[in-house]
C-alpha positions as CSV (number, residue, x, y, z in Angstrom):
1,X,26.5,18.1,34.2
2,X,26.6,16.4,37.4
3,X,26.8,18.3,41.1
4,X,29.0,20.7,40.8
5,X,32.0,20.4,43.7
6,X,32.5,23.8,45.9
7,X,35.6,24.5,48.3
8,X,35.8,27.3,50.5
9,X,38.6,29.7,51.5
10,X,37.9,31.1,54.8
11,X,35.2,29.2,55.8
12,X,35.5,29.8,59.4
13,X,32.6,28.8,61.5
14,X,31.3,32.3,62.1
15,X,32.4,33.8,59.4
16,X,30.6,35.5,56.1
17,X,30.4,31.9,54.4
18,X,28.9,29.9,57.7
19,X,25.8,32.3,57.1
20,X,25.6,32.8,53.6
21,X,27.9,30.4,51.3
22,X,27.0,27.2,53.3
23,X,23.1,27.6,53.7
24,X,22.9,28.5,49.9
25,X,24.7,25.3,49.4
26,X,23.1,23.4,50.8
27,X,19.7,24.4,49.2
28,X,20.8,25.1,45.7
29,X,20.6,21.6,44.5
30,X,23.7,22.1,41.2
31,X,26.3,22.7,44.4
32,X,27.9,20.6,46.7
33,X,30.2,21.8,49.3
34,X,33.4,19.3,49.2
35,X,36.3,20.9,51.4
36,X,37.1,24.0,52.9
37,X,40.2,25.8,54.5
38,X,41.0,28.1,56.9
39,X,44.4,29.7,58.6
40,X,44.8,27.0,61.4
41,X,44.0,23.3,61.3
42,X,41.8,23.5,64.8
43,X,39.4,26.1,62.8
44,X,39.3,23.9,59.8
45,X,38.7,21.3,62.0
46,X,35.6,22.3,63.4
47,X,34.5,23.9,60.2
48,X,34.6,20.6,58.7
49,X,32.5,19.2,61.6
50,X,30.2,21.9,61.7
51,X,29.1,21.8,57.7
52,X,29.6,17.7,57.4
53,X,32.5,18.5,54.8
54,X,35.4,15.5,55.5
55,X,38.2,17.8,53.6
56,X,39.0,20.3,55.9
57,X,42.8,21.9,55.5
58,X,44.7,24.3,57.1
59,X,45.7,25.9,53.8
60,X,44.5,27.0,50.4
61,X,47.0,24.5,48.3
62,X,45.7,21.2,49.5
63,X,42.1,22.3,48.9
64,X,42.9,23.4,45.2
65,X,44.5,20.1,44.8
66,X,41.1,18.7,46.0
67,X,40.0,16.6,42.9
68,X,36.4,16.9,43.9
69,X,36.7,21.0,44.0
70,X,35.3,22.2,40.7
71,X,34.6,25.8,42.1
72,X,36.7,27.8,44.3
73,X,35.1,30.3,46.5
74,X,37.5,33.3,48.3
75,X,35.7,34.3,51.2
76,X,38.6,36.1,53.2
77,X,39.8,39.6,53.7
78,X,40.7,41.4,50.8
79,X,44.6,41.9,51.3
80,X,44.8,38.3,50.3
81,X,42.3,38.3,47.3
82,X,45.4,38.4,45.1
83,X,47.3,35.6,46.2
84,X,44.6,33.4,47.0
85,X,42.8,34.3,43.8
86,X,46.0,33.7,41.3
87,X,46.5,30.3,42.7
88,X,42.8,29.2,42.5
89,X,43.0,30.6,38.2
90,X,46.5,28.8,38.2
91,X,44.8,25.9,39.3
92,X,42.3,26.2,36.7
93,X,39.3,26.3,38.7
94,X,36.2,28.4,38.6
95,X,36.4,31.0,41.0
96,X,34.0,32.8,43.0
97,X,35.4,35.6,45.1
98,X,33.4,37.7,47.5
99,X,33.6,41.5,46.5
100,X,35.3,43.6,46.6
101,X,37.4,41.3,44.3
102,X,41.0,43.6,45.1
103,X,42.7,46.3,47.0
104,X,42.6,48.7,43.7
105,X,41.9,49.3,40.8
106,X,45.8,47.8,39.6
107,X,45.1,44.8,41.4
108,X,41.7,44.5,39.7
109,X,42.9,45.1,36.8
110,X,45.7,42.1,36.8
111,X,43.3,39.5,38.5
112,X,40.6,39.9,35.6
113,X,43.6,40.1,32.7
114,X,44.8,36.7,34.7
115,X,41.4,35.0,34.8
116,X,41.0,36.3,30.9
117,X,44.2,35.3,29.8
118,X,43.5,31.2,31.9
119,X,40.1,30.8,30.2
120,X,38.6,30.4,34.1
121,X,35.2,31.2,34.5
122,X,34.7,33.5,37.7
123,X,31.6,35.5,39.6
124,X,32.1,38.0,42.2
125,X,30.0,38.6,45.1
126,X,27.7,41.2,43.7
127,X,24.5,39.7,45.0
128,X,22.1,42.3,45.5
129,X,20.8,42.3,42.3
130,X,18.9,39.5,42.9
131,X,16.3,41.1,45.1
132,X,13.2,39.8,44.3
133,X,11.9,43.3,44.9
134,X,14.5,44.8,42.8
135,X,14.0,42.8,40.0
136,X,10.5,43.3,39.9
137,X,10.8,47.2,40.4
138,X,13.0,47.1,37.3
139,X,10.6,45.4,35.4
140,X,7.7,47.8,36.0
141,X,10.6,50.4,35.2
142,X,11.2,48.7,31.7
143,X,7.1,48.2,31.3
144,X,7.2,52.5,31.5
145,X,4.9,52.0,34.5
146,X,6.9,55.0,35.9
147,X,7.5,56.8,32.3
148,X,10.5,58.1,32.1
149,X,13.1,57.8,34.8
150,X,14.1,61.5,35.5
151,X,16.5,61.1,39.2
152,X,16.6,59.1,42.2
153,X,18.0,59.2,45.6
154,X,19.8,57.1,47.7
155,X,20.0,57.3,51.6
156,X,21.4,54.9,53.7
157,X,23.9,53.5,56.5
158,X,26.9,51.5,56.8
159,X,25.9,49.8,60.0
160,X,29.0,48.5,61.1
161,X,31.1,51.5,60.9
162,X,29.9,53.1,64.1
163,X,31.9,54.6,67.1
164,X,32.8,51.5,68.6
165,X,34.4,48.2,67.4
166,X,35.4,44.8,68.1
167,X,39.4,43.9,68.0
168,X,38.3,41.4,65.0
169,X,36.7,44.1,63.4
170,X,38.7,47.3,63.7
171,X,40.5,46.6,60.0
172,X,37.1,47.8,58.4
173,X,37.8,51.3,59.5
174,X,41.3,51.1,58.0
175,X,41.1,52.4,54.0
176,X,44.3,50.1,53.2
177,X,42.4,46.8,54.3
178,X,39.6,47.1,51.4
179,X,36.8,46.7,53.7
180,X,35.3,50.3,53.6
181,X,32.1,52.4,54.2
182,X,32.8,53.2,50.3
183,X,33.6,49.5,49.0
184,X,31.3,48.2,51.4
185,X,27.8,49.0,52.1
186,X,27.8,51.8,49.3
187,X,29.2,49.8,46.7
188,X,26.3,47.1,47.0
189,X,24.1,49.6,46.8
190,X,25.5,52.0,44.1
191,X,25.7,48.6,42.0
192,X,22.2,47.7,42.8
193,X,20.9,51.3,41.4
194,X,23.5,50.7,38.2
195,X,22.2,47.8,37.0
196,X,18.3,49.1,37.7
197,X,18.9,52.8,36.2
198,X,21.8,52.2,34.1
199,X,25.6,53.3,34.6
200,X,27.2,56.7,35.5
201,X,28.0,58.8,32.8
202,X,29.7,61.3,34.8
203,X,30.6,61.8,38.6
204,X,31.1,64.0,41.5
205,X,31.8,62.8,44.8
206,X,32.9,64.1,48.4
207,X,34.6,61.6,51.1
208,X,34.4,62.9,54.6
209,X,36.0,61.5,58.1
210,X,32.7,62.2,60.0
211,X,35.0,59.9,63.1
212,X,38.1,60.3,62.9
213,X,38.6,57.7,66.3
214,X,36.5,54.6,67.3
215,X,36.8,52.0,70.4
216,X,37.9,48.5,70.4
217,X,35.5,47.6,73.2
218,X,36.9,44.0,73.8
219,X,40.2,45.3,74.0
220,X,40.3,47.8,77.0
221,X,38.1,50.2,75.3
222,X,41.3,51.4,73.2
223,X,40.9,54.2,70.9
224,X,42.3,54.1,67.4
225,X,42.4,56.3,64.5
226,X,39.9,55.9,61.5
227,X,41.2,56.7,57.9
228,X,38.4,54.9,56.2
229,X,36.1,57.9,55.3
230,X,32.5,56.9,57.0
231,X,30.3,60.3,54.9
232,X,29.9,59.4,51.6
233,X,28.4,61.4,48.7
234,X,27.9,60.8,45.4
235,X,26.3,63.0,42.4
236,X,25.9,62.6,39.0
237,X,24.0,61.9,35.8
238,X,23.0,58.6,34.8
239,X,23.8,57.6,30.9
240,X,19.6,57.9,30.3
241,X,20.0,61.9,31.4
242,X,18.4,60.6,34.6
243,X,20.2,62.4,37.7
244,X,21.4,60.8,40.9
245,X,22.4,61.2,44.4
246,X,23.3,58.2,46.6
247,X,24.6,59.5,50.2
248,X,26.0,56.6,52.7
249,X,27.0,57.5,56.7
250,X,28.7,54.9,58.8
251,X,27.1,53.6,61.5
252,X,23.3,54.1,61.5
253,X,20.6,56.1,61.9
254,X,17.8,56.5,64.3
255,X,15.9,57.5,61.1
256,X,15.7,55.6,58.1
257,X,18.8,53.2,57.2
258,X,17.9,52.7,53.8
259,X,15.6,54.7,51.6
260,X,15.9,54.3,47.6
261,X,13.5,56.8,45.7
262,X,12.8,56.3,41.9
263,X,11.2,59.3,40.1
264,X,9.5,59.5,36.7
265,X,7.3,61.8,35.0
266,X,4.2,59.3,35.7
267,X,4.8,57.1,39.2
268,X,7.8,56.9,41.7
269,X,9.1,53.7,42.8
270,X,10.3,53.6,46.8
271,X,12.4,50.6,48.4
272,X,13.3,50.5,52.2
273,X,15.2,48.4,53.9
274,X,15.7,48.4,58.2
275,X,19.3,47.7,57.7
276,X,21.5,49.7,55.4
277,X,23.6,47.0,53.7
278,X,21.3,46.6,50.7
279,X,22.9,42.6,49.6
280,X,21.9,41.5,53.3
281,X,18.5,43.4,54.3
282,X,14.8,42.3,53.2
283,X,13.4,45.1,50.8
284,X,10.0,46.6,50.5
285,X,8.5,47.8,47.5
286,X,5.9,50.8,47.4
287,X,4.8,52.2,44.1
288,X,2.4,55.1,42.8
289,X,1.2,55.8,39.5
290,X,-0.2,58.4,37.7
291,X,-2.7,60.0,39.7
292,X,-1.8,58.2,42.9
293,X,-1.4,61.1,46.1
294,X,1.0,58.9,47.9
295,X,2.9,54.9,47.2
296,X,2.0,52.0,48.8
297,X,2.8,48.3,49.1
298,X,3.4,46.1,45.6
299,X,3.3,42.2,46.1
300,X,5.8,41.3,44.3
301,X,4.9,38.2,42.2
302,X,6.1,34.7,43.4
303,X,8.1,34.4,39.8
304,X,11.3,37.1,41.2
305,X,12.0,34.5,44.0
306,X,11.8,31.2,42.2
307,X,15.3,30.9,41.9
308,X,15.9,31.0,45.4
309,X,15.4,27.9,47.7
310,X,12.0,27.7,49.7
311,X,13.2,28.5,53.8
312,X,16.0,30.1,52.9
313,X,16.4,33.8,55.0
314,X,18.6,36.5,55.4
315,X,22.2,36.8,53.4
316,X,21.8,33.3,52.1
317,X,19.0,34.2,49.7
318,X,20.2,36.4,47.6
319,X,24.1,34.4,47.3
320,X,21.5,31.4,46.6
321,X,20.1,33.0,43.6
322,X,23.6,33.9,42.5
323,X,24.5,30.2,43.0
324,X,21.3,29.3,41.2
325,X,22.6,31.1,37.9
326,X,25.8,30.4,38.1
327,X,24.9,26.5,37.9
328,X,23.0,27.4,34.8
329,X,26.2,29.1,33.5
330,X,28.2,26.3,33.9
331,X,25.6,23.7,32.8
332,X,24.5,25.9,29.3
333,X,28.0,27.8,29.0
334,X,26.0,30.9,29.1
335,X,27.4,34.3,31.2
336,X,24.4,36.0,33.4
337,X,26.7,36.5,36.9
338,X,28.7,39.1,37.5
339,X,31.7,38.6,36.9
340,X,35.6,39.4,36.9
341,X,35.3,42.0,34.1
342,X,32.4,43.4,35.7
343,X,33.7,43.8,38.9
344,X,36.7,45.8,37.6
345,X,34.0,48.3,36.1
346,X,32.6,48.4,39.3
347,X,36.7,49.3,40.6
348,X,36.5,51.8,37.8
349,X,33.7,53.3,39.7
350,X,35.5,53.5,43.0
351,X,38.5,55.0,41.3
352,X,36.4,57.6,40.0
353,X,34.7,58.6,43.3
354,X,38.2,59.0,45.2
355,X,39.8,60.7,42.3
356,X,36.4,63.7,42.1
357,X,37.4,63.7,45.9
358,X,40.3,64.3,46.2
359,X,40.1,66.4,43.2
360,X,37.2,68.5,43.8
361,X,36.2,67.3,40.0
362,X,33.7,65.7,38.4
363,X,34.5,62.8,36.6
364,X,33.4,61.2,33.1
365,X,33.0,57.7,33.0
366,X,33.7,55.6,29.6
């Protein structure tokens, strides 16, 4: 297969994709980034300038018709995930939209029975798993360096969702606009200890306002309500009788913003992370085994980074490595990324947390 043409909606310079779509680009050798869009024609403009791409529009329809576009990644807010995600299946593209991939679970729901129903492969922006340090800690987890796996704990911080805001910003703390403590920072991260530890097999939850006001800073220091719950907590029981308990806060802490403990009847696993959005943050690995008093640092071998570009740092890594596998999709028609249908599993999930919530029930998860 020859390089495979990429096209970006919202590719603002700025924005998500300028630091993690366009560097992974431009190092994954399958990829090559052909056109991208934006709302306005002077943004485009300079996006187009800025990442050497001639095909710069001010709308998502000329840069589907874009015969050199052969993937089609969303990279805007989630309110227009449906619209500008139907159009890129219609066109019969592959798609790549950033998570989360909808507003709900209905919307989810439509968009992977759409994608199904076209034949259109698709990948969603679940990139965390691609840690080099994750993946090695679930190897030694599948070696039974650990033994058995018998609960783990999750601490960590939203970051972003603190007391005060930018204008720009302020939609994350709305829980209509899909950008959420919950679907945010927790979801990376709740994935991330899914697809190490296995899925939920049932639930309980509690979402708290911890602020219920926070200040737009560049816009007269203007106070506005938050409805986006910013204390998350999760509990439950993995499907290997494991049990589990992730807690998220917004904002962050002046103790530890990420802490991930894995316990098992011979060694415990510990990841940490300064910054609590796991898909963004470097990891560090501790371990101790049997009759270890305390963990310390694992090297992780040089084999759990090779798919991602040498010089490559921060978000860019990890979206790399997605990039990396998707190519090898596309090239062997194999399915390794997540994708559509997973990412509705993953809405599943989220509708199960608000429903124990607001229920003050535990859930059971198919």
């Amino acid at each position: 297969m020859s390089t495979i043409g990429v096209g970006i909606i919202g590719g603002s310079p700025g924005g998500w994709a300028s630091i993690s779509h366009i560097p992974a680009l431009k190092a994954v050798p399958d990829f090559e980034l052909r056109a991208v869009s934006t709302s306005r024609q002077e943004s485009a403009n300079a996006a187009g300038k800025e990442f050497g791409v001639e095909a710069a529009f001010d709308n998502h329809a000329d840069l589907l018709a874009h015969p050199g576009v052969d993937v089609v990644v969303v990279a805007v807010k989630v309110p227009h995930h449906r619209e500008l995600i139907s159009a890129a299946i219609d066109a019969g593209k592959t798609v790549y939209a950033e998570w989360p991939l909808a507003l709900n679970l209905a919307e989810a729901t439509e968009l992977t029975r759409r994608a199904e129903a076209a034949g259109v492969r698709t990948a969603i922006g679940l990139q965390g798993r691609y840690h080099p340090e994750l993946r090695y800690a679930r190897r030694l987890i599948e070696d039974g360096r650990i033994g058995r796996v018998i609960g783990t704990t999750m601490v960590g911080s939203g970051m972003v969702w603190g007391p005060e805001t930018t204008r720009a910003h302020a939609y994350w703390y709305d829980r209509t606009q899909g950008a959420t403590p919950l679907t945010g920072a927790a979801l990376h991260a709740i994935d991330a200890l899914n697809v190490t530890l296995g899925e939920f097999g049932h639930l309980s939850a509690n979402l708290v306002l911890g602020r219920t006001q926070v200040t737009v800073t560049d816009d007269g220091n203007t106070v506005v309500p938050v409805t986006a719950p910013d204390q998350i907590s999760l509990i439950g029981t993995l499907d290997n009788g494991a049990a589990a308990s992730v807690f998220y806060r917004g904002g962050t802490s002046r103790g530890d913003n990420f802490r991930w403990e894995i316990n098992g009847t011979d060694g415990d696993l510990v990841l940490t992370a300064p910054w609590g959005n796991l898909q963004v943050t470097d990891l560090t690995l501790q371990a101790g085994f049997g009759k270890d008093t305390s963990v310390s640092d694992v090297e992780v071998p040089a084999a759990y980074s090779a798919d991602i570009p040498a010089g490559l740092t921060g978000p860019a890594r990890n979206v790399a490595a997605l990039y990396t596998h998707l190519g090898r999709d596309l090239r062997e028609g194999t399915r390794t990324v997540p994708d559509f249908a997973y990412a509705h599993t993953r809405h599943q999930l989220l509708d199960a947390v608000d429903r124990s919530s607001a229920e003050g029930a535990a859930q059971t998860l198919a």
